[in-house]
DOTI-556154 format. One record per residue: x, y, z of N, C-alpha, C in turn. Coordinates in steps of 0.02 Angstrom, whole numbers, padded with zeros to 5 digits, always signed. Layout:
<figus>
XYZXYZXYZ...
</figus>
This chain:
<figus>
+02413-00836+00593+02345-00863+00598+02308-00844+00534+02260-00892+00516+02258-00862+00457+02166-00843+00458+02163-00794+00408+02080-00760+00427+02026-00818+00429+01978-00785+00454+01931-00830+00489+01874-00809+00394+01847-00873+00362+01834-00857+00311+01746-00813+00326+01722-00793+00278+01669-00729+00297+01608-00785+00310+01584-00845+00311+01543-00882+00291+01536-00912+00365+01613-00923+00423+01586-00951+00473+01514-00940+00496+01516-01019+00521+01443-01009+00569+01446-00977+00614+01376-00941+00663+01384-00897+00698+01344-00908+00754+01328-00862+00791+01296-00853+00856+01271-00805+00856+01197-00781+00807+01164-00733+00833+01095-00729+00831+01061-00674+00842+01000-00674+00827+00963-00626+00787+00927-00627+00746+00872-00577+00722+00785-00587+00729+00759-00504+00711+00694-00524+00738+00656-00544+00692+00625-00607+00711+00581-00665+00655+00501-00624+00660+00470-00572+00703+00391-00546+00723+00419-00509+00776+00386-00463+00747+00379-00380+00788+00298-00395+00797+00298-00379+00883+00218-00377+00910+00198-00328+00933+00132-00323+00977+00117-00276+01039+00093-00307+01079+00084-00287+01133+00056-00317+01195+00037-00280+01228-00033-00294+01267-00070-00251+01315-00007-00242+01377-00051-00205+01436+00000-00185+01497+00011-00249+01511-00033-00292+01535-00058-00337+01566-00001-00405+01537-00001-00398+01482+00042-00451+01442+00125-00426+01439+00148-00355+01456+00210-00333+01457+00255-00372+01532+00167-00340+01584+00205-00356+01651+00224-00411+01660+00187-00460+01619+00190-00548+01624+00255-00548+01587+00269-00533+01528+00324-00563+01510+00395-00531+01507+00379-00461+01542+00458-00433+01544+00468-00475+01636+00414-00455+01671+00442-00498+01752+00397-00548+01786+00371-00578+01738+00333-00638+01755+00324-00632+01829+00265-00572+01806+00230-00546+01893+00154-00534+01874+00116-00575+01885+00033-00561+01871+00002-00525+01922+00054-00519+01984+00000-00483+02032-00038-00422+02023-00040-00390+01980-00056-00312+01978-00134-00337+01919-00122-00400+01914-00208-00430+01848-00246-00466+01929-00304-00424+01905-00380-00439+01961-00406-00509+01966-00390-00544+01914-00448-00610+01912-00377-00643+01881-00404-00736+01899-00361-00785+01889-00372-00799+01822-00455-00784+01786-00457-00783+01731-00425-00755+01682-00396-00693+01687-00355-00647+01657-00292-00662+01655-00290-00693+01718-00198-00711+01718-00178-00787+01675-00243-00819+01657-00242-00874+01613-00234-00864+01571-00269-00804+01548-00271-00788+01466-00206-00758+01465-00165-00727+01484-00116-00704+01477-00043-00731+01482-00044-00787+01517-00012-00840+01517-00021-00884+01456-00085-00903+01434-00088-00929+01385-00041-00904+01314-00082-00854+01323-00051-00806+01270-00002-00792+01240+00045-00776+01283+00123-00787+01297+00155-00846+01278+00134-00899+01308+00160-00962+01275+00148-00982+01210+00111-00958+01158+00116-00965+01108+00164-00923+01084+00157-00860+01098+00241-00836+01046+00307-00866+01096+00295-00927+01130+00373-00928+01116+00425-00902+01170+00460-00935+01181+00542-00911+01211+00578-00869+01201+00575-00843+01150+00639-00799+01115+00605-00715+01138+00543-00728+01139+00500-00654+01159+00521-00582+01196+00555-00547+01160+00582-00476+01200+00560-00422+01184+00558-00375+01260+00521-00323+01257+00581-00268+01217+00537-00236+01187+00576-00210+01091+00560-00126+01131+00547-00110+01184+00522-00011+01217+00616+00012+01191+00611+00063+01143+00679+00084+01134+00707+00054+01076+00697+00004+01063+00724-00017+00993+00709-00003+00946+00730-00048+00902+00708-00025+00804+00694-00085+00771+00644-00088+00736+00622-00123+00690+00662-00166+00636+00647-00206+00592+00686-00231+00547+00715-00184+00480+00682-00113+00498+00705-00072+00444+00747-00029+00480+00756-00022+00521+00794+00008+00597+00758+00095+00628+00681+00075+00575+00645+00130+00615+00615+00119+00706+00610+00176+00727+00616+00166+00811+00523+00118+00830+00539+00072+00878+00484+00038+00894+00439+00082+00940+00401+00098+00936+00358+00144+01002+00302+00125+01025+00289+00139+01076+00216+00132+01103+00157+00152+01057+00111+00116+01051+00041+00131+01010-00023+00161+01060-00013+00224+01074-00053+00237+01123-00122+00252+01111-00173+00216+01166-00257+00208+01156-00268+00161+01094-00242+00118+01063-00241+00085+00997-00291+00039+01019-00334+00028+00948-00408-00022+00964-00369-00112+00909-00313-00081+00898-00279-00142+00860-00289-00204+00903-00295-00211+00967-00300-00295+00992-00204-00309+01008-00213-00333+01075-00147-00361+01088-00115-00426+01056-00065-00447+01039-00026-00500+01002-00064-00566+01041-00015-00567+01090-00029-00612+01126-00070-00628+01175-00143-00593+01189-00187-00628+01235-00256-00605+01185-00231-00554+01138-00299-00536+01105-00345-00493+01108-00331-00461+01191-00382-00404+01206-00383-00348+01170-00436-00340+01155-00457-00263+01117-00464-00203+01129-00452-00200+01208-00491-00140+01238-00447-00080+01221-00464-00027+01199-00439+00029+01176-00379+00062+01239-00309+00039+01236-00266+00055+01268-00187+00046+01253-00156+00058+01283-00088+00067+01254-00043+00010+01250-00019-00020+01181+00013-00064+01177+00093-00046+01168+00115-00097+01193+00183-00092+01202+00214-00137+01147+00295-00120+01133+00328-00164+01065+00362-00211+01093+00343-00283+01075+00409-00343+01070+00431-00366+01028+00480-00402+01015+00489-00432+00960+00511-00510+01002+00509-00562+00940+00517-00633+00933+00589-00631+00904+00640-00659+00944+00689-00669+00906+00704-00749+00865+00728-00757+00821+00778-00827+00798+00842-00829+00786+00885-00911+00795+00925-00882+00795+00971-00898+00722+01004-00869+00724+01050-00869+00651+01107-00915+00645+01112-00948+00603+01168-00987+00602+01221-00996+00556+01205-00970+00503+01259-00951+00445+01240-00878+00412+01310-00859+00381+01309-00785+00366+01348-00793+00318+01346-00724+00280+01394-00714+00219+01391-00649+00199+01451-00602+00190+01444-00529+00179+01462-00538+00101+01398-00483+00070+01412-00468-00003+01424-00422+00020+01431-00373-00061+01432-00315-00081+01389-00296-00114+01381-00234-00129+01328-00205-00197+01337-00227-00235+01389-00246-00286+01370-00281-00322+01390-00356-00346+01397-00390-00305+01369-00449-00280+01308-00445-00272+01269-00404-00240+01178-00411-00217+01154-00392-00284+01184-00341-00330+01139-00316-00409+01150-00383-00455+01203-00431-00439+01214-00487-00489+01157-00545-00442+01148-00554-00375+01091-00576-00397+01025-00562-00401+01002-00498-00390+00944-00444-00404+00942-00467-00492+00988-00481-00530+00987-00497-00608+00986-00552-00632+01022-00593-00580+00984-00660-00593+00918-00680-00579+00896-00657-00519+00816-00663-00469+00809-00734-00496+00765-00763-00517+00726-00819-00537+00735-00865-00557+00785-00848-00606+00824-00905-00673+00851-00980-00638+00874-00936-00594+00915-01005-00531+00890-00993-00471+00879-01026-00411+00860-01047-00364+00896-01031-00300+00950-01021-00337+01003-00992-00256+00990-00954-00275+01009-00896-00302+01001-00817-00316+00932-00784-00261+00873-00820-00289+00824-00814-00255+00815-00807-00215+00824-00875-00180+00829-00894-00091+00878-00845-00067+00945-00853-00090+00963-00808-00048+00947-00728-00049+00903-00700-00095+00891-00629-00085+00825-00655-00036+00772-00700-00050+00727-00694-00004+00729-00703+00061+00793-00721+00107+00847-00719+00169+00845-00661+00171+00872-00598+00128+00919-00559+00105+00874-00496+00137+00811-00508+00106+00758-00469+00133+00736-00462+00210+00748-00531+00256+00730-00525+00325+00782-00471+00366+00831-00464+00349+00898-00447+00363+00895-00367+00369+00939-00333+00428+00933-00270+00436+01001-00245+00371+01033-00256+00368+01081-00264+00305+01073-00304+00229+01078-00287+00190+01063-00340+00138+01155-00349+00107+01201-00295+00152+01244-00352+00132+01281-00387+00173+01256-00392+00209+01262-00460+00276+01201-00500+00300+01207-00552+00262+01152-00595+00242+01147-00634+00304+01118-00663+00372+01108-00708+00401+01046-00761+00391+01078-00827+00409+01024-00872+00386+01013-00927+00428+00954-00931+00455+00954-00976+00508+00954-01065+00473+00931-01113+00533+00985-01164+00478+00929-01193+00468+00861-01197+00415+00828-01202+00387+00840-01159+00318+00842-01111+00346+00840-01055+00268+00920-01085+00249+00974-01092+00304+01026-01105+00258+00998-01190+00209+00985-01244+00224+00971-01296+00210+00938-01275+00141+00877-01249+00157+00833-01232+00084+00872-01172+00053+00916-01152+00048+00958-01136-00005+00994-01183-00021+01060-01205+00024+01092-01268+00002+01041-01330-00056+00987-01332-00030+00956-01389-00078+00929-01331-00148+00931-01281-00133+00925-01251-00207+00979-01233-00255+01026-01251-00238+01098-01227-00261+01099-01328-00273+01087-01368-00230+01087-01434-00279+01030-01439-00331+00984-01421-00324+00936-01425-00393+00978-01369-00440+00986-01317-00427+01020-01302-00495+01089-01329-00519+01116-01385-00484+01173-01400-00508+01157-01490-00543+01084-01488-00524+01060-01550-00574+01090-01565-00634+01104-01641-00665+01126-01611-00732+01198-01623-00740+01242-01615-00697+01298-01576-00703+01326-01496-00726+01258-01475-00699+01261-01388-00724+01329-01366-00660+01339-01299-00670+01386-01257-00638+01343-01235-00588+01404-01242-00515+01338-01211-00457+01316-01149-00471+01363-01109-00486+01349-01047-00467+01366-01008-00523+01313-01004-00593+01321-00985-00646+01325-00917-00662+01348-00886-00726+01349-00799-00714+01389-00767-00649+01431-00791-00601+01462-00785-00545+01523-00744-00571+01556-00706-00533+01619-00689-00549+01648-00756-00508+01708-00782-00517+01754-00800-00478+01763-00801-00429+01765-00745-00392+01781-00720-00313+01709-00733-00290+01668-00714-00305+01579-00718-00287+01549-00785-00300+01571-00808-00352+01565-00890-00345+01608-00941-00288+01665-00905-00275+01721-00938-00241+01674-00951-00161+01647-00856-00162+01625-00869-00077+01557-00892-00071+01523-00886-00132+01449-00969-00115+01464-01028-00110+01516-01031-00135+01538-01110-00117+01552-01127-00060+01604-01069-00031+01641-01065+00051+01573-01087+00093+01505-01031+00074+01444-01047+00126+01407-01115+00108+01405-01129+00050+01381-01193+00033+01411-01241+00055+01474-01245+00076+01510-01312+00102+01503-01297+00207+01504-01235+00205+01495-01239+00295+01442-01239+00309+01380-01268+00290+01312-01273+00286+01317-01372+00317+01324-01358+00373+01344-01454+00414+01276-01449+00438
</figus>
């Protein structure tokens, strides 16, 4: 059988917004249970609320951040909840918004310093470090299939011309932008 190349598409997720949320907005969206909120008004706003961030919305108590520091409670915080807005000086809790990912590609160090040295000049280099940055790894790049697209179309503007896709490339590092540039359907 022969290896599965590093570029397949995938099935995962990363977090697109790290939030907080009042009590009131945790209980709603970890068990979509309002009974413990006093007024129907409250349970509007909080419902409301919620539906703007979205589907992907998970309660983050115990996790880690996009830098993989630990998420924690903000206790008595006058910061205002994410999603309904309330201000009242009390303890917010961590979620995050996930998206999902659809293409990937593992560099190396230096693969990532060759394009840290290109940065600007060309357009893939770019894009893909500015991917590169959302990422709890920078050398396992995931890219959902927008960010893959707007790279793919920046890797065709720099090949305007009849230029070389993937200029200043070693070989092997040019070999596997191409691999991700062609499984980009």
């Amino acid at each position: 059988m022969p290896p599965k190349p590093e570029t397949e598409p995938m099935c995962a997720m990363r977090i697109a917004e790290e939030l907080y949320l009042c009590a009131d907005c945790r209980i709603v969206a970890t068990n979509d249970d309002p009974t413990g909120i006093d007024s129907d008004e409250r349970v509007s706003e909080v419902y409301a609320g919620l539906a703007k961030l979205g589907p992907d919305l998970c309660n983050a108590e115990g996790g880690t951040d996009t830098c993989g520091d630990p998420l924690e409670t903000l206790e008595l915080s006058t910061l205002g909840c994410d999603s309904c807005g309330c201000r009242l000086a009390q303890d917010l809790y961590p979620f995050v918004v996930l998206e999902s990912v659809a293409y990937s590609v593992t560099l190396d160090a230096s693969e990532i310093a060759a394009l840290e040295w290109i940065g600007d000049r060309y357009g893939f280099a770019q894009s893909l470090l500015d991917v590169a940055q959302k990422t709890r790894e920078a050398t396992h790049i995931g890219m959902t299939e927008p960010e893959a697209w707007e790279w793919r179309e920046a890797v065709d503007s720099d090949m305007e011309g009849g230029h070389s896709p993937f200029p200043c490339m070693a070989e092997a590092f040019a070999s596997k932008l191409w691999d991700l540039y062609a499984s980009i359907v």
